[in-house]
N, C-alpha and C positions, 0 to 999 in steps of 0.2 A: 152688694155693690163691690166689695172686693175680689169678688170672681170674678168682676166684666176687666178687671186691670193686672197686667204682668208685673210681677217685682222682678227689682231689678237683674237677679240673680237669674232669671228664666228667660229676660231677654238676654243679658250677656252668653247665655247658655244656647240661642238660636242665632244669634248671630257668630258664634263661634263654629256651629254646626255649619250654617250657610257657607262659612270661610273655609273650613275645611273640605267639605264637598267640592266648592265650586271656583276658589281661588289656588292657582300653583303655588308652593311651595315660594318659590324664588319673587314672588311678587309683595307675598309679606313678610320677608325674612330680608336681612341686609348686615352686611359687617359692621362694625362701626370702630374705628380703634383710636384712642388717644392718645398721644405722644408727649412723651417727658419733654423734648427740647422741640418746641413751635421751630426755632431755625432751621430744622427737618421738612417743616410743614409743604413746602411747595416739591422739592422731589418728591417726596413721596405721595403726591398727590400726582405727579405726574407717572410713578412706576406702577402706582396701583391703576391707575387708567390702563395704562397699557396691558392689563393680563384679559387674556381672552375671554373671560367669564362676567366680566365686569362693562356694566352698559353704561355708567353712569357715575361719575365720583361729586360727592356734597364736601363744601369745607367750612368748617366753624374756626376762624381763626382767633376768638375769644379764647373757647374751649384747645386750642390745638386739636381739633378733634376732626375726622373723616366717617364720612359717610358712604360705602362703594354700594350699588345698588346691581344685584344679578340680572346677566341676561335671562330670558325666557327659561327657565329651567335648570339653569343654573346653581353649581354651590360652589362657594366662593371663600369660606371660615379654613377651607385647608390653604388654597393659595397664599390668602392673606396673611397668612401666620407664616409660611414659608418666603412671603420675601419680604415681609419685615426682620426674619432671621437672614437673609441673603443679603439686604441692603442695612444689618446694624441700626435697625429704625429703634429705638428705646421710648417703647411702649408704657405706658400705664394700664390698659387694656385693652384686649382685644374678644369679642363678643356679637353676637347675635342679635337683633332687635325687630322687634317686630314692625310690619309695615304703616306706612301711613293711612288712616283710612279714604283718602282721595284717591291712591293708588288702588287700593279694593275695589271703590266703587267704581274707576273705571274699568276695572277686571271683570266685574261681574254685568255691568250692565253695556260694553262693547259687545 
């Protein structure tokens, strides 16, 4: 009976395989960066909008924290880092995170 069912480990291992095959890069990958002083929070929700690579900015204003989401192809971790050095944004971190799975699914089954 335990051959007719996958452990957990062999589906995260097929669904990671499907995502890599069949999803770009920029669709599950996203910047995310948090900010020391939230008084920050709306310019810089409005300069990271504005960079070309960038389709879409999330804001947690609990967290002080951004979410910029890449255009189609898109990388987006060098921008971000370079104008939060241009615009003095004081950072707690800035990183990479993996995408939503709604976003996947609609990548793969459009």
């Amino acid at each position: 009976m335990t051959e007719e069912f996958l452990d957990r480990a062999q589906i995260a291992a097929s669904v990671e395989q499907v995502r890599s095959e069949t999803v770009p890069q920029s669709v599950w990958c996203c910047g995310v960066g948090k900010l020391e002083q939230p008084a920050q929070l709306a310019g810089a929700r409005d300069a990271v909008a504005a960079l070309p690579a960038v389709a879409q900015v999330e804001v947690s204003e609990r967290d002080a924290r951004l979410t910029a989401l890449p255009k189609a192809g898109a990388t987006i971790l060098p921008a971000l880092s370079e104008l939060a050095a241009r615009q003095g944004l004081k950072l707690k971190e800035l990183h990479l995170e993996s995408g939503r799975l709604d976003e996947v699914f609609r990548t793969i089954t459009a």
